[in-house]
N, C-alpha and C positions, 0 to 999 in steps of 0.2 A: 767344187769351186769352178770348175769351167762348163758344167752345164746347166742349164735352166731346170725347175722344176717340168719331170715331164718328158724332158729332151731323151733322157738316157734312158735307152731299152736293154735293161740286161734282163736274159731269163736264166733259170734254176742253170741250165745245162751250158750255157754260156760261161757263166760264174764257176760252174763246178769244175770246167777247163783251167780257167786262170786260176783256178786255187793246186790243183794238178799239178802245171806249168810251174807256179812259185816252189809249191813242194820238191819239184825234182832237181831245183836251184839251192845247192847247199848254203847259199848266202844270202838265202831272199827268205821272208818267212811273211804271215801273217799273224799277228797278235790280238785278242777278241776279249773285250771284257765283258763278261756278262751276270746278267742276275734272274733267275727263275726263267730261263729261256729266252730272258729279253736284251741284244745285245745295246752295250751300254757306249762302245768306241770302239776304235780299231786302227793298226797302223799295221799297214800295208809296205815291206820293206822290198825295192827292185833292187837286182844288181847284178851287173849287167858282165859276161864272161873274158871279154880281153884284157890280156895280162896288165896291161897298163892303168885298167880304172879298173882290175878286181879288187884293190881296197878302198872303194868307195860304195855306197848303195844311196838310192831315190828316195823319201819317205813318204807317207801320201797319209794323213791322219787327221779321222773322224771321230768326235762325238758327240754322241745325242745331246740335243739342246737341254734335255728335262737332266743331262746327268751333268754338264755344264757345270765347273764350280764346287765341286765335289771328291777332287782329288784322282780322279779315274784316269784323265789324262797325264797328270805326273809319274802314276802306277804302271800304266802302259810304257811308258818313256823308259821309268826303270829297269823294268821287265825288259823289254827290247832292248835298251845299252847290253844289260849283261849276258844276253845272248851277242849280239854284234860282236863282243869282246872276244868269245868263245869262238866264232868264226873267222876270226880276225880283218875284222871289217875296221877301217881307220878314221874315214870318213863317213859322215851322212851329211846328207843333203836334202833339204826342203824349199818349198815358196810358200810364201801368205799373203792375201790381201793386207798390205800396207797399214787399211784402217782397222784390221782385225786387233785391235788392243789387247782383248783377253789371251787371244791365240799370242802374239806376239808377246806377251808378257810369258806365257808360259814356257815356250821357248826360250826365251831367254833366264828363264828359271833353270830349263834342264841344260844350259851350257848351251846353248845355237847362240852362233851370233851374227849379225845384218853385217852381209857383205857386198851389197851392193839393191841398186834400184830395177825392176823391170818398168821402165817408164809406160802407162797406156796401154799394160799387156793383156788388160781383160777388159770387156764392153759392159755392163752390170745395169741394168736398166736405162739405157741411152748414154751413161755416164762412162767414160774412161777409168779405169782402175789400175794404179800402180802393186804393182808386189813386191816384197823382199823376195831373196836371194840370201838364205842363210844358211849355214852349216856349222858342223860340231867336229872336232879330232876328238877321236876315244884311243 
């Protein structure tokens, strides 16, 4: 969501840190859905170690346009809540493009709810874009 097609240079060994980095975070995980090799979405859970916000985590969640609509992102959702529960994670938290409909409906499917506006917080082809600001108590 914040970078252009293009813009973002991650290599093999770059990514294979941040996935290190998450795993040695008892409260952060990453979740992969995939089918014959091919992954299909993913949710990327931060979170972050002072005592005061370790019951809460980031969410960061992607899926493939072609899998889109097909139940993969509610499975993901499920999957992750019931690990979050296990770590005793209380909060998560996310943001959306505003006009994401689909995303924002699905979220509001698995329990996130709109708590406020990021007014003009992303540039999107010359155009200003609003986000929500939503989260979930588990």
């Amino acid at each position: 969501m914040l970078f252009d097609p293009g813009e973002r240079k991650v290599t093999p060994e770059s990514f294979a840190k941040f996935i290190d980095a998450t795993n040695e975070h008892e409260k952060s995980g990453i979740f992969v859905a995939e089918e014959d090799g091919q992954i299909l979405g993913y949710i990327f859970v931060q979170n972050e170690k002072p005592k005061r916000i370790s019951h809460r985590a980031y969410i960061v969640v992607g899926i493939h346009s072609d899998s889109r609509g097909k139940g993969i992102g509610k499975a993901l959702f499920i999957h992750m809540m019931d690990w979050a529960k296990k770590v005793y994670l209380h909060r998560l938290d996310l943001t959306v493009i505003a006009k994401n409909d689909a995303a924002v409906a699905l979220y509001q499917k698995m329990g996130f709810e709109i708590e406020g506006v990021k007014r003009d917080s992303l540039l999107i082809n010359h155009e200003y874009v609003d986000e929500y600001y939503m989260s979930k108590l588990i």
